[in-house]
Structures are given as C-alpha cells and as structure tokens.
C-alpha positions in Angstrom: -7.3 -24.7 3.4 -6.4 -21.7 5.2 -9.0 -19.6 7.7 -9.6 -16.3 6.8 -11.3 -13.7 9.2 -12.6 -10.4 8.7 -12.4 -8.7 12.0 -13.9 -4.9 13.1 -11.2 -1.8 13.5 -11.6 -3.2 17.7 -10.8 -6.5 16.9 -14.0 -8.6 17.2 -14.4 -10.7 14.2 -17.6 -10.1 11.6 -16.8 -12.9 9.3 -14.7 -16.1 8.9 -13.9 -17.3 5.3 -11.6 -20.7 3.7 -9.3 -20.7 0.9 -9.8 -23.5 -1.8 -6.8 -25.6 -3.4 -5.8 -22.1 -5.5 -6.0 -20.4 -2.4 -8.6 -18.1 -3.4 -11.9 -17.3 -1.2 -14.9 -14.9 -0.6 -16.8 -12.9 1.5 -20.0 -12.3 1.0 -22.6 -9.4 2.0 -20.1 -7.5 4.0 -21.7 -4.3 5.2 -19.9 -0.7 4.3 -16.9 0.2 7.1 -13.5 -0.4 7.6 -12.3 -3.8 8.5 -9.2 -5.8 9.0 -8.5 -8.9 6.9 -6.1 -11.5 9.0 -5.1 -14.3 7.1 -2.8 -16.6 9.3 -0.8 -20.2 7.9 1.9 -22.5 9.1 5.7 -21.1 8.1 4.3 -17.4 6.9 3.8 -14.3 9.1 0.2 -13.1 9.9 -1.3 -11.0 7.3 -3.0 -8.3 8.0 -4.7 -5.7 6.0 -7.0 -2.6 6.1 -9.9 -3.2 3.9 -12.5 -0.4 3.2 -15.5 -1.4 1.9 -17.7 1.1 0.3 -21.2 1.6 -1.9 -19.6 -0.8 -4.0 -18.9 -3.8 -1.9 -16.8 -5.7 -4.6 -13.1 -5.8 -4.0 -10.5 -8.3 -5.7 -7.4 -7.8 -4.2 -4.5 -10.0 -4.4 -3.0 -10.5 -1.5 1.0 -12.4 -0.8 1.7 -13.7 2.6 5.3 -13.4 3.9 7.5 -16.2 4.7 8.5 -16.3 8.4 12.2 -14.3 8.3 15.5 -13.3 10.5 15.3 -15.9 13.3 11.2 -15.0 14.3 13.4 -11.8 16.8 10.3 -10.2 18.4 11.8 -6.9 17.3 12.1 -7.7 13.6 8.2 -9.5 13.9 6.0 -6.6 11.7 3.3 -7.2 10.9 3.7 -8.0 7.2 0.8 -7.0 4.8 -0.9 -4.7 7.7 -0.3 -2.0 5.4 -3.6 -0.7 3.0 -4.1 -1.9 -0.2 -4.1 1.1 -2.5 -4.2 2.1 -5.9 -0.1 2.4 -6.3 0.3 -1.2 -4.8 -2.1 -2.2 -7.4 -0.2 -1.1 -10.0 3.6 -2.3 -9.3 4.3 -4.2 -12.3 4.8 -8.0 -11.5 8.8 -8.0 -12.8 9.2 -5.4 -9.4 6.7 -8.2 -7.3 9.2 -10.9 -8.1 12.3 -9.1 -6.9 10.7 -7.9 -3.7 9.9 -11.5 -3.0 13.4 -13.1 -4.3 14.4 -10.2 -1.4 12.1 -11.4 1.1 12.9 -15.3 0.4 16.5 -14.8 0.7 16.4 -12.7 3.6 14.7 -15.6 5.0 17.4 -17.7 4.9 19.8 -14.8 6.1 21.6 -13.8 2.6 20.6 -10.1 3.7 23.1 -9.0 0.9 21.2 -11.0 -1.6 18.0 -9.4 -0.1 19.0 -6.1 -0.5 20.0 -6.6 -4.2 16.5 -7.8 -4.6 14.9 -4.9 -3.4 17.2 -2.4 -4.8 15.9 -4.0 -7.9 12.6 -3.8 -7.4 12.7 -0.4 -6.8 15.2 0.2 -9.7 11.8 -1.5 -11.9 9.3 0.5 -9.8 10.5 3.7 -8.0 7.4 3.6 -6.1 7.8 0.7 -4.1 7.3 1.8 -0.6 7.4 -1.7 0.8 10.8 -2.5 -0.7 12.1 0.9 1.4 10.5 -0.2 4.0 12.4 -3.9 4.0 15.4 -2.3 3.1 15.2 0.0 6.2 14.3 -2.8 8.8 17.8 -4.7 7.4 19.4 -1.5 7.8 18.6 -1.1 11.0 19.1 -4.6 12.0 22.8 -3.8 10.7 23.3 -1.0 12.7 23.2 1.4 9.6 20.7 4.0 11.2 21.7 6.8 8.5 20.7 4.7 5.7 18.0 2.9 7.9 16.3 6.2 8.3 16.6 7.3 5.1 15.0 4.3 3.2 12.1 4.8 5.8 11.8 8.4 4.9 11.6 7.8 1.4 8.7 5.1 2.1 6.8 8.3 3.9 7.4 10.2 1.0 5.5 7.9 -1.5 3.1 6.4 1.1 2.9 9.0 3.6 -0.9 8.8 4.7 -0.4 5.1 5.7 1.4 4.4 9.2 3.4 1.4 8.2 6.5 3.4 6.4 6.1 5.4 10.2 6.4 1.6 12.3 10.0 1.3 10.4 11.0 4.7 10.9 10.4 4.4 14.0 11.9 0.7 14.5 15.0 2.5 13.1 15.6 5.4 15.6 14.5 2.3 18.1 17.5 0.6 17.3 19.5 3.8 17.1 18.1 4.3 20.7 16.8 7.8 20.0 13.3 6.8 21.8 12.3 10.6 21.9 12.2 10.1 17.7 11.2 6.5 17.9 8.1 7.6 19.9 7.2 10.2 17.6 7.4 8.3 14.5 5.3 5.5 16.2 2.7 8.1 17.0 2.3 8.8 14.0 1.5 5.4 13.0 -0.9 4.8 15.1 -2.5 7.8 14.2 -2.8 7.1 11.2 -4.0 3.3 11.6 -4.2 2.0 14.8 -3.9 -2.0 13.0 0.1 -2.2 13.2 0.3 -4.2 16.6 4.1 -3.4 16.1 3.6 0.2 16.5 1.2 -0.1 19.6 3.2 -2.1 21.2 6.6 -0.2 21.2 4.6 3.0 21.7 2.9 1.3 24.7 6.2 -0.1 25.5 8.0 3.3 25.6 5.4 4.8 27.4 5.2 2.6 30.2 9.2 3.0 30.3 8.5 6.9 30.8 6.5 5.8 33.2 2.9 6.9 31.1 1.2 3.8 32.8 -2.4 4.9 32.1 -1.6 6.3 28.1 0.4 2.9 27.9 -2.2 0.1 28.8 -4.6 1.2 25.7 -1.5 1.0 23.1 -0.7 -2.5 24.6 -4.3 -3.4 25.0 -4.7 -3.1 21.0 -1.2 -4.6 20.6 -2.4 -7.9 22.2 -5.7 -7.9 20.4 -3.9 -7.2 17.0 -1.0 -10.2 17.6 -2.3 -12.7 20.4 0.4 -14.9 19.1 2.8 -12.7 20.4 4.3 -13.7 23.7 6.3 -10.4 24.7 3.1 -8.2 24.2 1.0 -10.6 27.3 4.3 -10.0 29.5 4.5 -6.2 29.0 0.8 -5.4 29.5 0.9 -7.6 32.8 3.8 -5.4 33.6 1.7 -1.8 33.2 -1.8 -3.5 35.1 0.6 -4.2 38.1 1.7 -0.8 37.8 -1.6 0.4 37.5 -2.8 -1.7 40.7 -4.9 -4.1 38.6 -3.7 -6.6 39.9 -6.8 -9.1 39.2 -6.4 -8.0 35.4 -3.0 -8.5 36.0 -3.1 -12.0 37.2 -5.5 -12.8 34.5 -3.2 -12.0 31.6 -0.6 -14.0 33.2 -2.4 -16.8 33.0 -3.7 -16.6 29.5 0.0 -16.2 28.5 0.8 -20.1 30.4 -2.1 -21.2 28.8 -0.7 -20.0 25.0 2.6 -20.6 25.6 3.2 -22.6 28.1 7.4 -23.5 27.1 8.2 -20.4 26.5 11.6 -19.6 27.9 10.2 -17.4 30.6 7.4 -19.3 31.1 8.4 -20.6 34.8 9.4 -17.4 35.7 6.3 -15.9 34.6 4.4 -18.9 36.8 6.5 -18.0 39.9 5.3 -14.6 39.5 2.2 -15.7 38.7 1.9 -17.5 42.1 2.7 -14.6 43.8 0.3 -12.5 42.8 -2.7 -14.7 43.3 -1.1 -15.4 47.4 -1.0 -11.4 47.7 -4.5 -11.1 46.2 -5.6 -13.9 48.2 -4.3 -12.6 51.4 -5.8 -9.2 50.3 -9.4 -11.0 50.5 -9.4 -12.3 53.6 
C-alpha cells in the first residue's frame, strides 16, 4: 500500500488515503477548492499534483509516478507530476505515454541518448506533449546545450503556458546557463502561476537571498520546505536567510530538524558544529 495525502494550497493536509494491490484509491466528501495530491513510494519521485475540485466533486484521474532518475542531483530533483491535470494531458494517446516513459526509464539508468529518442517520439505521436519538452529541456540543460535547452522549454510554454511547470525548466535552463537575471524571471513566473513546484520556490528563494532579498527570500524557501521536507538542501538554505535575517532562534530550530531528518548527510557534522554555535551565542545572549 502506498499513503496518499490530500494537502491545502499552504500545505496542511485535509485528507489521507491508501492504495489497494491495483494501486487504485479514493477520497471521499472532499469539499470544493484547490488542493494538492502528494503521493510518495520507495524508488519513485514525490508526486505531486494540483487538483481542483468543483460542484462536481468526482474526478478520475490517472496518475504515473516517476522513477527516481540522473544520480537523485538536487538540481535535477523536480518535482515530477506537480504539474495540473488538464484536459490535453487527458487526451495524449497511450502509444505517446509509452515512449515518454521508455524516455524516462532509460534516462534513469543514464542512456540519455536513448531518453531523448523516446521523447522525440512521443512527441513525433503527440505534438502536444509538453511534458516530453519539458524532459527533453532538463537533459539539455544537464548537457550544457542551453540553445536547445531553452528552446524545448519554450515550446512547453507555448502548449501549456497557463501552468508554471514548463516555466521551472525554463528557468532551470538559463540556471545552468548562469543567466540568473532570466532564470529569476522565468521562476517568477512559475510561481505565479502555482506556487506548488517546491523546485521553483526554492531557486527563486535561492537567488534572492544571493541578491541579497533576505526578507522576499524566506517566504519562497518557506514554501520550498513545506512542499519537499525530504529535501535536505532547502533546510540548509532557509537556515542560511533566518541567520541573515537575525532569527536566529528560528534559525537554530531548522538546524536541528535537518539532524533529526537526515542525520548522515554529508554535511551533516558541519551543519552540527554550526549548530552548536548558534545555541552558545544565543545562550550567552540570555544571560
């Protein structure tokens, strides 16, 4: 069985669900709103999706988790599935499905030429397939290839352009590239449009507390950790911006939540010497 939750656009979870041997499950008597639908299991990235539930509460969606891909790099970590489910996912046929997931398995085992075959396939079968643009981009970009990493992005805005996911790769792209002027932009932009990519809060937050934005930052990596609390990086740069910010208590509580979750990390002793730090100066401060 595998948990499913039903959490509110702030992150607070309404509703907790199991799949059966088929994998299927149900909610029941949701109320009308916006929610997020997190579905997490062993070897797969965290899905996440928008679901809006109107006067007809009724929704049968099929949803396909992601297998873990490209070495787990924070920087290649989206969050997979975060984008809505629409009306034009709904209706790519099931011969351009297989191909995008061929892509995605072998790009799992690092045939990224194989991957990219895949997805050029899938959109060769349906030209409409944002998410294979999108996959194609972030490979791109990994690659170094920012022209056609951009362009692949692009043309996900142009099919899907009222979601913010196609926006997260654009602006992974021109993060690679290291235009961060563009990469901030295009990561506004997704957050604007849905504030549930923790990708895009986070490297907007990250940026921001680069230009030194410490107050617009904390709120972007604030959401960031509440999107993805299984992503160490995100605990490390929000302690960063409340020491910045001179809240320090805050501070020296988010340290400590990150040694509790991941206690071997590979920065995880210099995070505790850090940590020890902090709680002598704020215990000097209160006598």
């Amino acid at each position: 069985m595998i948990r499913v939750e039903l959490q509110s656009t702030m992150g607070s979870l309404a509703m907790t669900a199991f799949t059966n041997s088929a994998g299927r499950f149900t909610l029941e008597g949701v109320p009308q709103g916006t929610y997020s639908l997190v579905i997490r299991a062993p070897g797969y990235e965290t899905g996440n999706w928008s679901i809006e539930v109107g006067y007809n509460p009724t929704l049968n969606l099929v949803l396909t988790l992601t297998p873990i891909s490209f070495g787990q790099r924070r920087e290649e970590a989206f969050a997979k599935g975060s984008e809505t489910v629409s009306v034009r996912q709904l209706r790519i046929p099931d011969r351009a499905r297989k191909e995008f997931r061929k892509g995605v398995e072998s790009a799992s085992h690092g045939q990224t030429d194989e991957a990219i075959k895949h997805w050029e396939k899938s959109i060769q079968i349906y030209p409409q397939f944002a998410e294979s643009y999108m996959e194609l981009s972030k490979v791109y970009a990994i690659r170094g290839d920012f022209d056609h990493a951009t362009d692949a992005a692009k043309r996900a805005i142009d099919i899907d352009g009222k979601d913010g996911t196609p926006y997260a790769y654009l602006g992974f792209a021109y993060l690679k590239a290291k235009d961060f002027p563009k990469a901030k932009d295009a990561f506004q932009n997704s957050v604007r449009l849905s504030d549930s990519n923790w990708f895009s809060q986070f490297w907007l937050g990250d940026l921001l507390l680069k230009q030194k934005n410490f107050e617009d930052a904390y709120p972007h990596l604030l959401r960031a950790s509440q999107l993805n609390p299984e992503e160490p990086e995100v605990y490390l740069v929000l302690y960063n911006d409340l020491v910045l910010l001179d809240r320090r208590e805050e501070a020296l509580a988010k340290i400590d939540e990150f040694l509790t979750r991941f206690p071997k990390n590979p920065v995880a002793e210099k995070a505790r010497e850090k940590r020890d730090a902090l709680a002598k100066d704020l215990g000097q401060e209160k006598h």
